[in-house]
BALOBA-1460 file (C-alpha; in Angstrom, 3 decimals):
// residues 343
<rec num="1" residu="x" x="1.348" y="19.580" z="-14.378"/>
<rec num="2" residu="x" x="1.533" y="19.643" z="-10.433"/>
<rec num="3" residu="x" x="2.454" y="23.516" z="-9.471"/>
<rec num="4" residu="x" x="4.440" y="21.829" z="-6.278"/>
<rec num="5" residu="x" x="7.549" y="21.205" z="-6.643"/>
<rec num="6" residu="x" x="9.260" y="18.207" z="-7.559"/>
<rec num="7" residu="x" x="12.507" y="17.132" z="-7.432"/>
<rec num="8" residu="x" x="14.617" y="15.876" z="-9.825"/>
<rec num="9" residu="x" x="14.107" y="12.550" z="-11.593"/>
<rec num="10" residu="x" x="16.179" y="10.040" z="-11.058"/>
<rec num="11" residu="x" x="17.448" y="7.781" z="-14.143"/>
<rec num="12" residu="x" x="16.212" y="4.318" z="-13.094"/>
<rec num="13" residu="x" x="18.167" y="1.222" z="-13.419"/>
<rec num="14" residu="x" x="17.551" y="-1.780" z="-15.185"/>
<rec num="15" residu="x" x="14.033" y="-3.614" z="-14.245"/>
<rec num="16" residu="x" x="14.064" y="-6.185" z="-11.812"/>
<rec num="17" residu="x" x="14.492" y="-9.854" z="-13.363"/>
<rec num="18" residu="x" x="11.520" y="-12.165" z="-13.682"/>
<rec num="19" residu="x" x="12.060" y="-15.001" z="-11.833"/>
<rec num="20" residu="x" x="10.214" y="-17.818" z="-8.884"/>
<rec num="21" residu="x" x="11.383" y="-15.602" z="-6.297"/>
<rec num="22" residu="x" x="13.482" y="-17.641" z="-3.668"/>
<rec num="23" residu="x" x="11.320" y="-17.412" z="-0.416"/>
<rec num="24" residu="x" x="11.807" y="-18.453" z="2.558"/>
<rec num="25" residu="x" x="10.095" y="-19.250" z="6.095"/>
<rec num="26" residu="x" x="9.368" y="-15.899" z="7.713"/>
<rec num="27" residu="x" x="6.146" y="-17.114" z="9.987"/>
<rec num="28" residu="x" x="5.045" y="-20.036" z="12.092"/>
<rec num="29" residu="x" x="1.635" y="-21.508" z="12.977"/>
<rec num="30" residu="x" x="1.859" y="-22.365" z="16.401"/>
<rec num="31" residu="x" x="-0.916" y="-25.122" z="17.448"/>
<rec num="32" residu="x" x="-0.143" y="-26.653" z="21.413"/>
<rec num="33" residu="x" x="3.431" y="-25.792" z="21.146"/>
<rec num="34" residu="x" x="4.071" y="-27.887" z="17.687"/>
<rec num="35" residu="x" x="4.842" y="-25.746" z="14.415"/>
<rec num="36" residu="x" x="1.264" y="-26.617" z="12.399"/>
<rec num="37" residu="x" x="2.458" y="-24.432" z="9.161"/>
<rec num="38" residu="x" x="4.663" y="-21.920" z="7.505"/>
<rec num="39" residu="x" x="4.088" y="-19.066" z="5.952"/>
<rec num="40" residu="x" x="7.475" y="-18.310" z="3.579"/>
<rec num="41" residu="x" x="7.991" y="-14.506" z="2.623"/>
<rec num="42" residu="x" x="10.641" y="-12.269" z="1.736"/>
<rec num="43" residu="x" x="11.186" y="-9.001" z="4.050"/>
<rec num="44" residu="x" x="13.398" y="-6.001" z="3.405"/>
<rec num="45" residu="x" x="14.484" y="-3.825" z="5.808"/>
<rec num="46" residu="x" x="16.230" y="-0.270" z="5.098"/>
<rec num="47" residu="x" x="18.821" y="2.034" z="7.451"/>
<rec num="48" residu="x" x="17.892" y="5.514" z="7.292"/>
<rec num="49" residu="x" x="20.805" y="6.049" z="5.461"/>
<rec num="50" residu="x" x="18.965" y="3.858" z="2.097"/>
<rec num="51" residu="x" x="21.203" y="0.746" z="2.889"/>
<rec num="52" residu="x" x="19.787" y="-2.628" z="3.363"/>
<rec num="53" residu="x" x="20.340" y="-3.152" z="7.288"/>
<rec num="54" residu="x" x="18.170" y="-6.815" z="7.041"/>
<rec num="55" residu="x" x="16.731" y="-8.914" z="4.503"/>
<rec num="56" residu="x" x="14.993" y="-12.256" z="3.970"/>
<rec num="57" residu="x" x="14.509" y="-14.245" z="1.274"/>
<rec num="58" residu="x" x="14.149" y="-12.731" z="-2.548"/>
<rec num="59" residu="x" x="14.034" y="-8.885" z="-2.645"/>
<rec num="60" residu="x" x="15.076" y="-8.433" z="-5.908"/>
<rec num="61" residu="x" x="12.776" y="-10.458" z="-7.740"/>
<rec num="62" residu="x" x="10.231" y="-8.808" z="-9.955"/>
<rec num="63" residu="x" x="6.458" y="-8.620" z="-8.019"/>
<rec num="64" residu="x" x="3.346" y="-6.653" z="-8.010"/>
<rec num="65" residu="x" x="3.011" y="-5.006" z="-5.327"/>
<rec num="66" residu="x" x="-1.058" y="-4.778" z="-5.925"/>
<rec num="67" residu="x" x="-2.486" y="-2.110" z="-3.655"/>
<rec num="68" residu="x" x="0.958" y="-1.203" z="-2.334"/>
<rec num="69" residu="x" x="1.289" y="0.991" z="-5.169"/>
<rec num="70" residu="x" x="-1.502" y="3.498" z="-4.501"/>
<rec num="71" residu="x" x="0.650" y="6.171" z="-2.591"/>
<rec num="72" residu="x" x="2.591" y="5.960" z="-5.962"/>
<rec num="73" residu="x" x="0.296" y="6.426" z="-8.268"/>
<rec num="74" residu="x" x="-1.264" y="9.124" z="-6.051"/>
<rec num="75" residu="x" x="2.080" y="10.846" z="-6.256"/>
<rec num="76" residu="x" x="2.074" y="10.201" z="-10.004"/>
<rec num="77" residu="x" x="-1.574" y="12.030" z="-10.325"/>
<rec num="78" residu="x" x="-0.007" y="15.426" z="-8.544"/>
<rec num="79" residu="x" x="2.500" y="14.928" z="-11.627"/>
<rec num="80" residu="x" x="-0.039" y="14.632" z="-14.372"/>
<rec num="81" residu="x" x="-1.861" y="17.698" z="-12.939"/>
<rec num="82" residu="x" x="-4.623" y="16.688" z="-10.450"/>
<rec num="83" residu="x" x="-6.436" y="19.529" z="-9.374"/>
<rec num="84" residu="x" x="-6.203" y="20.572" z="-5.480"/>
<rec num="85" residu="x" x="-7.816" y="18.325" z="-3.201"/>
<rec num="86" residu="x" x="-7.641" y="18.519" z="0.532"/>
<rec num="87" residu="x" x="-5.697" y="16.125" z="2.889"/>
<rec num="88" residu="x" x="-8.795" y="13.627" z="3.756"/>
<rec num="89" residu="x" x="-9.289" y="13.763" z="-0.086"/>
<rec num="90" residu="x" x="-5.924" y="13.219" z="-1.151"/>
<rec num="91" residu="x" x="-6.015" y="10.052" z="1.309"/>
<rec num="92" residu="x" x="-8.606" y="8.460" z="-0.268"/>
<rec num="93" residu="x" x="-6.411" y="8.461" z="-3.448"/>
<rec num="94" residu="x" x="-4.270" y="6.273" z="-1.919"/>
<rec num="95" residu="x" x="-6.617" y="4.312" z="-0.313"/>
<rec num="96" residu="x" x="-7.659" y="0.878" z="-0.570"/>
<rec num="97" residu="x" x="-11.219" y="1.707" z="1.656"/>
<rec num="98" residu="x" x="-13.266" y="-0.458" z="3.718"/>
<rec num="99" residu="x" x="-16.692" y="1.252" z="2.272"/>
<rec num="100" residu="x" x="-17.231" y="3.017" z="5.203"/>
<rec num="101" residu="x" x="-20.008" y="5.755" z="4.438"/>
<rec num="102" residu="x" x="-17.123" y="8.641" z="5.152"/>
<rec num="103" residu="x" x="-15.254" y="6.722" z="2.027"/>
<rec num="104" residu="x" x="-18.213" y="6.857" z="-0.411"/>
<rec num="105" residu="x" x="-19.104" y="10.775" z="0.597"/>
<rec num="106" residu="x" x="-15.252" y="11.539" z="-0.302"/>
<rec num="107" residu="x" x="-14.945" y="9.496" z="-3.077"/>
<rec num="108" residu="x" x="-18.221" y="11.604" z="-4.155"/>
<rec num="109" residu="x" x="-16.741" y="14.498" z="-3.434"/>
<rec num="110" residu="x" x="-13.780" y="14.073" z="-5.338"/>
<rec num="111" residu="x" x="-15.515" y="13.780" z="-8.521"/>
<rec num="112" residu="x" x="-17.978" y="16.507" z="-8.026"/>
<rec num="113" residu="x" x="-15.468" y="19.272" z="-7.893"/>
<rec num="114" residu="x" x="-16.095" y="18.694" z="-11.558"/>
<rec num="115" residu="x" x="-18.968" y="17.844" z="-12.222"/>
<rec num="116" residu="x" x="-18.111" y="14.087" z="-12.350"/>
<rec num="117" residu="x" x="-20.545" y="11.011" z="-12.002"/>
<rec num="118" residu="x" x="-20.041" y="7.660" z="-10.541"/>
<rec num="119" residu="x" x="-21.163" y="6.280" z="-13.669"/>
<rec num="120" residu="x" x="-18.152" y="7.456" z="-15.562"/>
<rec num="121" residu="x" x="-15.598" y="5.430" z="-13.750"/>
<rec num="122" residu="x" x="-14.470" y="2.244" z="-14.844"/>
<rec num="123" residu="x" x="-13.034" y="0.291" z="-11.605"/>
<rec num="124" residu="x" x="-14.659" y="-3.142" z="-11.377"/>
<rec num="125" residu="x" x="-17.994" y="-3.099" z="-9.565"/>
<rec num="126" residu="x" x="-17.482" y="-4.902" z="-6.136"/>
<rec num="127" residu="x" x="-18.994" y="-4.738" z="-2.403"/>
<rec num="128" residu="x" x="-17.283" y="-2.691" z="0.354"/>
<rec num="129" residu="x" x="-14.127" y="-4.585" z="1.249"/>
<rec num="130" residu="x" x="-15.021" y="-3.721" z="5.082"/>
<rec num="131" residu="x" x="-16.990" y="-7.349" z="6.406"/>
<rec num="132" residu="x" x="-19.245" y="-4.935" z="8.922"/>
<rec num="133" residu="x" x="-19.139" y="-2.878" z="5.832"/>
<rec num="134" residu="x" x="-20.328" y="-5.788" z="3.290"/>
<rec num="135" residu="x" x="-22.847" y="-6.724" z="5.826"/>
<rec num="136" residu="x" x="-24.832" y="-3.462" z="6.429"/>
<rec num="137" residu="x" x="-24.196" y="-3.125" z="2.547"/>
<rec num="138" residu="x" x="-25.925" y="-6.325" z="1.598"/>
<rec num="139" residu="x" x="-28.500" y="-5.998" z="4.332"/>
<rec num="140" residu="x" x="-29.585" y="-2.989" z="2.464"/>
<rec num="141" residu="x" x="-30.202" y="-4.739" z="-0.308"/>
<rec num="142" residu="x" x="-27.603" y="-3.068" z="-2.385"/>
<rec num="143" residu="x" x="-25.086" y="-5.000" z="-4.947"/>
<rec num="144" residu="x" x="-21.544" y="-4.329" z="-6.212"/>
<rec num="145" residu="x" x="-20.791" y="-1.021" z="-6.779"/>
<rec num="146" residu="x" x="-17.693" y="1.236" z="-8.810"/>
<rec num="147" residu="x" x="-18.128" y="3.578" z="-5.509"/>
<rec num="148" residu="x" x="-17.841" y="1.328" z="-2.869"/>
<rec num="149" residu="x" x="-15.357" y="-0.591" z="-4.642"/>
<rec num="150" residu="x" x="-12.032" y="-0.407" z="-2.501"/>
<rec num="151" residu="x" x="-10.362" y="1.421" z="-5.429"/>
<rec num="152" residu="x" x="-13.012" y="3.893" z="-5.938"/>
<rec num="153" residu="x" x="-10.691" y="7.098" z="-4.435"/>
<rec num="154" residu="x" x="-7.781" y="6.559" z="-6.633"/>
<rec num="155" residu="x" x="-10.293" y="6.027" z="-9.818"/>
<rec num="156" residu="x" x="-12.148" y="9.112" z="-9.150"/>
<rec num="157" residu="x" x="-8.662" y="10.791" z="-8.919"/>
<rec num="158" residu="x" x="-7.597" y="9.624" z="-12.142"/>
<rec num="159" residu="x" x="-10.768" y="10.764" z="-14.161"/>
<rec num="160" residu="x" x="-10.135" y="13.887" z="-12.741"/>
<rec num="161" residu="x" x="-6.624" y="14.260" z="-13.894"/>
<rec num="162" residu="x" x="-7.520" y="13.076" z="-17.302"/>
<rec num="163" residu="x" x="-10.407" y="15.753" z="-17.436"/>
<rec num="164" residu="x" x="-7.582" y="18.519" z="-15.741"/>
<rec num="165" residu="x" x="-5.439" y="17.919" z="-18.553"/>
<rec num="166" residu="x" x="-8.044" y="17.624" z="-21.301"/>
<rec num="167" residu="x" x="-7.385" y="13.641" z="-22.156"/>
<rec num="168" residu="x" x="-10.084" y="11.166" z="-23.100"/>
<rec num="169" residu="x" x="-12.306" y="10.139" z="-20.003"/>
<rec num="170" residu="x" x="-13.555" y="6.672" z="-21.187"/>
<rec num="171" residu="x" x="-9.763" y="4.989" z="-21.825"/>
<rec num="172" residu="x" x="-8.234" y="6.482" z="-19.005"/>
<rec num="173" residu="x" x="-7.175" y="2.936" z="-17.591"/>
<rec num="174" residu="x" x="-5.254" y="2.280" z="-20.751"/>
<rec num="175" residu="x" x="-1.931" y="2.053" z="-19.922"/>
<rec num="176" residu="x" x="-0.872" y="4.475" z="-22.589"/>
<rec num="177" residu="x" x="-3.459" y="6.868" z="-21.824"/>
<rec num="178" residu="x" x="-1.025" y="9.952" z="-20.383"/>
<rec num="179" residu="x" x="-2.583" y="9.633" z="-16.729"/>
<rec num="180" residu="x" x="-1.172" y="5.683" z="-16.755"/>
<rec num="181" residu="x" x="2.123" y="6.824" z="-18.759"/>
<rec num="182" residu="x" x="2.763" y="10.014" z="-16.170"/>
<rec num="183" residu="x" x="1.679" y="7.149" z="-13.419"/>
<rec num="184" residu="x" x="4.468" y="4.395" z="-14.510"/>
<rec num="185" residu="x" x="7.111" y="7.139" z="-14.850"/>
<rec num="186" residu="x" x="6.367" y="8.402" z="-11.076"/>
<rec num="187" residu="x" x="6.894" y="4.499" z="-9.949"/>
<rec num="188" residu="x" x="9.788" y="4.281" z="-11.748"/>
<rec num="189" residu="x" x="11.591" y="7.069" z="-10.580"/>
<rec num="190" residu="x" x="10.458" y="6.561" z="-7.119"/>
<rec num="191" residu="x" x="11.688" y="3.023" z="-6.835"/>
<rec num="192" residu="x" x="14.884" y="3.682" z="-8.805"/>
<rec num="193" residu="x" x="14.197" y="0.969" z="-11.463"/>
<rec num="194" residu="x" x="12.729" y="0.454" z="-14.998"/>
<rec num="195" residu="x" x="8.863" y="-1.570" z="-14.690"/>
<rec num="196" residu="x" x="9.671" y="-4.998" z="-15.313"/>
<rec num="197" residu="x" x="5.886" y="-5.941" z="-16.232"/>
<rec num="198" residu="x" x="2.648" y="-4.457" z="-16.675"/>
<rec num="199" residu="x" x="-0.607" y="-6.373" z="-15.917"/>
<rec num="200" residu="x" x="-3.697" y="-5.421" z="-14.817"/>
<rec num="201" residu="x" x="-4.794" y="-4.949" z="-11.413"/>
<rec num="202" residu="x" x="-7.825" y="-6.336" z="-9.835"/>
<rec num="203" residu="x" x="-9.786" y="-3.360" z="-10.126"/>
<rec num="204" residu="x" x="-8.832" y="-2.827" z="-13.535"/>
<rec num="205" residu="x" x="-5.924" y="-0.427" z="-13.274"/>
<rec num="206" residu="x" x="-2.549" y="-0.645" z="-14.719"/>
<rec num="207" residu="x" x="-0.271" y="-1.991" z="-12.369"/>
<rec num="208" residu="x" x="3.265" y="-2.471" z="-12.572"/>
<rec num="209" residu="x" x="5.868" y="-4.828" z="-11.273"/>
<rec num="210" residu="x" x="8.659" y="-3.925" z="-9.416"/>
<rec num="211" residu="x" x="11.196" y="-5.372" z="-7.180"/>
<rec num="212" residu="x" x="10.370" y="-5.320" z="-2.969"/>
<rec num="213" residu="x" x="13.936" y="-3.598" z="-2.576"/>
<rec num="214" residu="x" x="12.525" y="-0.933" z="-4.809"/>
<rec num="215" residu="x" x="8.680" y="-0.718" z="-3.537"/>
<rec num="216" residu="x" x="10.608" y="0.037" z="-0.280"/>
<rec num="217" residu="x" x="13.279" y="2.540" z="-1.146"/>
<rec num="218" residu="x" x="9.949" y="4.432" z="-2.767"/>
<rec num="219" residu="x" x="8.454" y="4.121" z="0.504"/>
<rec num="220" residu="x" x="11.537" y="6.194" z="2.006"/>
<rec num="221" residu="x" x="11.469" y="8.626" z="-0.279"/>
<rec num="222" residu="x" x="7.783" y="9.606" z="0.579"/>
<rec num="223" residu="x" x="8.182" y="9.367" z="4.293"/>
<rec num="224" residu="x" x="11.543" y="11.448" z="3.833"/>
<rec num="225" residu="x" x="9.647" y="14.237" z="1.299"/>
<rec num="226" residu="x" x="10.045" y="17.911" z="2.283"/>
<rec num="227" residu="x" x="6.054" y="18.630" z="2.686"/>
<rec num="228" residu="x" x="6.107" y="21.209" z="-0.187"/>
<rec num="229" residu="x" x="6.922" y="18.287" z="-3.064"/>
<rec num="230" residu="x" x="4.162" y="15.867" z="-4.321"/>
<rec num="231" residu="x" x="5.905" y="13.152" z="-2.449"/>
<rec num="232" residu="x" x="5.333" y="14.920" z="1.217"/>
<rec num="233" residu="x" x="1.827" y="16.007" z="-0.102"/>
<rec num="234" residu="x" x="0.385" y="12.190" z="-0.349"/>
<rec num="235" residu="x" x="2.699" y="11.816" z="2.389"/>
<rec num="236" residu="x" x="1.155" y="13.956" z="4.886"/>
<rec num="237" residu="x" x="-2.377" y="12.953" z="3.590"/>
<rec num="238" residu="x" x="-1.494" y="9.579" z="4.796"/>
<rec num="239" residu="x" x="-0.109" y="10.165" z="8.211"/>
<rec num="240" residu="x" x="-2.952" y="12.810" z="8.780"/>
<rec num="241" residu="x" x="-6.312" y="10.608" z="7.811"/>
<rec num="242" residu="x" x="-4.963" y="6.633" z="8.625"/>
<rec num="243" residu="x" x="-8.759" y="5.293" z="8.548"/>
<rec num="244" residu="x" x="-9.196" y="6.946" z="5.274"/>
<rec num="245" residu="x" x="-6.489" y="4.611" z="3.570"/>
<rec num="246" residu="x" x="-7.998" y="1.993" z="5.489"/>
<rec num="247" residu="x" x="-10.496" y="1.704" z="7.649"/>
<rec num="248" residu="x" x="-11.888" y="2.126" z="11.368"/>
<rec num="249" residu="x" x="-10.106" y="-0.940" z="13.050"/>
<rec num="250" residu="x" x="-8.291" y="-1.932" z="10.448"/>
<rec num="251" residu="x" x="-4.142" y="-3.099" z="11.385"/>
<rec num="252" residu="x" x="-2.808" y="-1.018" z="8.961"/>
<rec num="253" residu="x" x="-4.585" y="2.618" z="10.326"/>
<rec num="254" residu="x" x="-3.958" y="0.636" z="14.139"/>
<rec num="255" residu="x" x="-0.242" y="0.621" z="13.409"/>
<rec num="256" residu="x" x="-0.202" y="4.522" z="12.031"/>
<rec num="257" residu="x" x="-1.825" y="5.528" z="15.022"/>
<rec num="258" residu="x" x="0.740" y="3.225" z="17.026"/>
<rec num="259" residu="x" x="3.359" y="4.978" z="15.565"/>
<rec num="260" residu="x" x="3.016" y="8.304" z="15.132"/>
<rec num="261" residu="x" x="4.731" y="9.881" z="11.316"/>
<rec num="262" residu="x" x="4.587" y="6.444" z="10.353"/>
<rec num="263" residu="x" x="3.676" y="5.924" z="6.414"/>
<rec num="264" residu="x" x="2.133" y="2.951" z="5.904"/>
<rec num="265" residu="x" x="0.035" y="0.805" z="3.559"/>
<rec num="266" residu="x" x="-0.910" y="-2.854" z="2.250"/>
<rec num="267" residu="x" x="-2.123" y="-4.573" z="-0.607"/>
<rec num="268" residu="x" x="-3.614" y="-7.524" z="-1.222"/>
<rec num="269" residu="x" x="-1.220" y="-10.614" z="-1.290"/>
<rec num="270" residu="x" x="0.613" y="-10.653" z="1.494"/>
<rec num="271" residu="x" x="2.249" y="-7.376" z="0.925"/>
<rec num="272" residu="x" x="3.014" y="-4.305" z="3.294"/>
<rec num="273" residu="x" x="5.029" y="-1.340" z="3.224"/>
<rec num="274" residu="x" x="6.060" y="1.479" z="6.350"/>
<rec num="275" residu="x" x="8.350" y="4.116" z="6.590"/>
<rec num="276" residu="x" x="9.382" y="5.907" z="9.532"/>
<rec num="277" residu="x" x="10.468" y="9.629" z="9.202"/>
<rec num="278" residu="x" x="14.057" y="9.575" z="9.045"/>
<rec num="279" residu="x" x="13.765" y="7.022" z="5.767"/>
<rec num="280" residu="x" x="14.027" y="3.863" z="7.747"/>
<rec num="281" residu="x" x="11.734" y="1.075" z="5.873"/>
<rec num="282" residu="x" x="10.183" y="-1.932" z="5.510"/>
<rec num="283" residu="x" x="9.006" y="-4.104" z="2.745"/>
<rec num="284" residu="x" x="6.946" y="-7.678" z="3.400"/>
<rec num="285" residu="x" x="5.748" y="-9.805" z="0.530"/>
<rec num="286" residu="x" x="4.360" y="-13.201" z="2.177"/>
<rec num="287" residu="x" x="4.539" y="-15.655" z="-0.902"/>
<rec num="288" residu="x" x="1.120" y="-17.320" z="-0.384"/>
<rec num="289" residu="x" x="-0.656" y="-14.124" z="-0.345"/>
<rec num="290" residu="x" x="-1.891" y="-14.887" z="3.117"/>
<rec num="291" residu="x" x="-3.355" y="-11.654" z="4.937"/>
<rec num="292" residu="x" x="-2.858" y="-13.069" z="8.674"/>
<rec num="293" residu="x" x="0.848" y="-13.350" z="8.503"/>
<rec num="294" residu="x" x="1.504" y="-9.930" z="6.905"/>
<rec num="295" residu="x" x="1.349" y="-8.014" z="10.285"/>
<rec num="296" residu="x" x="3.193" y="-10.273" z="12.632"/>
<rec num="297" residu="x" x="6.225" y="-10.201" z="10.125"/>
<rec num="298" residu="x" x="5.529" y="-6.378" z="9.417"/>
<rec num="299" residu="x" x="6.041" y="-5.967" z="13.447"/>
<rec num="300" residu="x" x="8.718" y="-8.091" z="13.707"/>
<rec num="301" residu="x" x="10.971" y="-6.421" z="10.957"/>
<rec num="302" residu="x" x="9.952" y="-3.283" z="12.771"/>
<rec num="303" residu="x" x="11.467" y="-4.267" z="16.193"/>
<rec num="304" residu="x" x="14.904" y="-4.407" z="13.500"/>
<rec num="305" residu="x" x="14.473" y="-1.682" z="12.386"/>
<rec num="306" residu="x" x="14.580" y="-0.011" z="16.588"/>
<rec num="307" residu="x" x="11.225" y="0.235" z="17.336"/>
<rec num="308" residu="x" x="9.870" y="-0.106" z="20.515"/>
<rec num="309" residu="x" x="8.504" y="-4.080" z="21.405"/>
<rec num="310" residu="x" x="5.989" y="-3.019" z="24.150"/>
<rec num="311" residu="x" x="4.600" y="-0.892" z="20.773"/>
<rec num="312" residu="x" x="4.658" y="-3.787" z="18.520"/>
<rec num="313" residu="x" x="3.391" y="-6.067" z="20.802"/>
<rec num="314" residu="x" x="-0.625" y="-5.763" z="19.906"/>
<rec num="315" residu="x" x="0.724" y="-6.777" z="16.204"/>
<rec num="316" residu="x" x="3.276" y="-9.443" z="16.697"/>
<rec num="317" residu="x" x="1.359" y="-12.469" z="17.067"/>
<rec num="318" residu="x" x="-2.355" y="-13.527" z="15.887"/>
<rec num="319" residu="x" x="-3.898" y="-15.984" z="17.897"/>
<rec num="320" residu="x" x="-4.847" y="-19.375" z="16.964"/>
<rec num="321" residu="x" x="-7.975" y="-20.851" z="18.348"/>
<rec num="322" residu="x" x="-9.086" y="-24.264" z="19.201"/>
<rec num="323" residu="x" x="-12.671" y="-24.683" z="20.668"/>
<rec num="324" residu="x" x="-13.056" y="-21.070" z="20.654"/>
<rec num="325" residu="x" x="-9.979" y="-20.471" z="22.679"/>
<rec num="326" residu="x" x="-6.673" y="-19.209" z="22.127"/>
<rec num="327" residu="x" x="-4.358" y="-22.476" z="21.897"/>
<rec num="328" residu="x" x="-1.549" y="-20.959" z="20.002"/>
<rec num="329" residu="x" x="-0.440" y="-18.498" z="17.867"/>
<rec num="330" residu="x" x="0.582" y="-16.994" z="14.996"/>
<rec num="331" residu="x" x="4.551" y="-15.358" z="14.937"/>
<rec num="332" residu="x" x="7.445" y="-14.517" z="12.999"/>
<rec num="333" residu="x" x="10.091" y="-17.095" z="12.636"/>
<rec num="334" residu="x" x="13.931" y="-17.272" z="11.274"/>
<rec num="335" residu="x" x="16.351" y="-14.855" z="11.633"/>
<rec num="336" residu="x" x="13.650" y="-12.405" z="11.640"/>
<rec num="337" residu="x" x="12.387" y="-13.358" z="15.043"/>
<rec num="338" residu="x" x="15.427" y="-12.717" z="16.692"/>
<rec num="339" residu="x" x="15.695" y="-8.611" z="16.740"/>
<rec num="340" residu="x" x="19.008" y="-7.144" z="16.018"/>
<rec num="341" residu="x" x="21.157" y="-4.079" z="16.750"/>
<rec num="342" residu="x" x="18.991" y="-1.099" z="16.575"/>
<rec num="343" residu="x" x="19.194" y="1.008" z="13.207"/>
């Protein structure tokens, strides 16, 4: 086990119930000043204190959060032993990487401190996630690859807990292999509830579903961490090395460096989490899965949660374009355009 220290566990409460969650409109299309379409959502937004200050549509509903989870699991990893890895390292654990050639060294890196191969991890073969990325990639003549898969960090990191604590390498995605059972514990006591469901991610992990009021309370807890716990570990990873979670340019690192002691990350479906120091939070889920609208209603539950608009403003809207112009754009709508009281 992790020699940091870790706090008590908390006893979860009952799983979120599995249900059509009841979303509603939380961004607008704009084309020449008419609404062209809607993007519905739920959003969450916490007080430093843990209470819900705003919320929007279904945040109780069971979801997976897809890459969301990563800082989780990474967390859950320092539980099931993982052997010492540096900050830039630790990053890439919770990454979800563009391919960038600083991503592939790491992810290299990582399993060489034990003598570890590419070949023995199982993620799903894919191209860098990165389009300049893909591009250069493919130009290469190169194909899918476990390594350059945007998952490859947090695989490496599990083969090398399972080899720490002298489990089977070639199940280790099983969900009752003890890296995945040590993994769903950790999410569970970090969002405060039982798993609901258990599925199977796109890069062939085990993930779990949980509610968005309790993929954001976990958020808190990491961005609240004292830095000698596992929590403030991945924690400090993440705030230190933005562009290794993401990516050079990518809105997620942009809004990290915006924001500085942000915690931040995304997954794929619509869904974003950030934490600000003092435990203040926010949780998006856009119900269609659509990537553009998950910034613009990340910034805009933001500006509830206090934060500066002349910060926010290079992530509030995306532009639409007609004839290779900007003819409207893309914005939060609802009651979670309309900023209220500082928290």
């Amino acid at each position: 086990m992790s020699r940091n220290i870790t706090p008590p566990r908390r006893a979860p409460q009952a799983p979120p119930e599995v249900r059509e969650p009841a979303h509603v409109p939380v961004a607008h299309v704009v084309r020449g000043g008419i609404v062209e379409g809607v993007h519905h959502g739920s959003v969450v937004v916490l007080a430093a204190d843990g209470s819900v200050a705003f919320q929007a549509g279904d945040i109780e509903a069971a979801f997976y959060p897809r890459s969301a989870l990563k800082p989780f699991q990474a967390v859950g990893l320092l539980r099931a032993g993982l052997p010492p890895l540096d900050d830039e390292a630790l990053a890439l654990v919770a990454a979800s990487h563009s391919g960038e050639e600083r991503h592939l060294a790491t992810a290299r890196r990582i399993l060489a401190t034990s003598g570890l191969t590419e070949e023995r991890l199982r993620n799903v073969p894919d191209l860098p996630y990165g389009p300049a990325e893909r591009e250069a990639w493919l130009r290469r003549g190169l194909g899918p690859s476990r390594l350059a898969q945007n998952c490859s960090g947090k695989h490496a990191a599990m083969l090398l807990t399972a080899l720490a604590g002298g489990w089977q390498l070639d199940d280790y995605l099983d969900p009752g292999h003890p890296v995945q059972s040590e993994i769903a514990a950790t999410v569970a006591d970090l969002t405060g509830q039982d798993i609901a469901r258990v599925t199977v991610d796109g890069c062939g992990a085990p993930l779990f579903a949980v509610s968005l009021h309790g993929l954001t309370r976990a958020a808190a807890r990491l961005a609240t961490a004292a830095p000698d716990t596992d929590e403030g570990r991945i924690a400090r990873a993440m705030r230190s090395h933005p562009e290794m979670v993401s990516g050079a340019g990518r809105d997620t690192a942009r809004l990290v460096r915006a924001l500085p002691g942000l915690l931040a990350k995304d997954g794929f479906e619509g869904v974003q989490i950030v934490a600000l120091p003092d435990g203040r939070a926010v949780g998006v889920k856009i119900a269609d899965g659509a990537d553009r609208a998950r910034m613009p209603v990340t910034a805009a539950a933001l500006a509830h949660c206090g934060v500066d608009p002349g910060v926010l403003a290079a992530f509030a809207t995306t532009p639409v374009i007609g004839g290779g112009a900007p003819v409207g754009e893309l914005r939060a709508a609802g009651a979670l355009a309309v900023s209220g009281p500082r928290i």
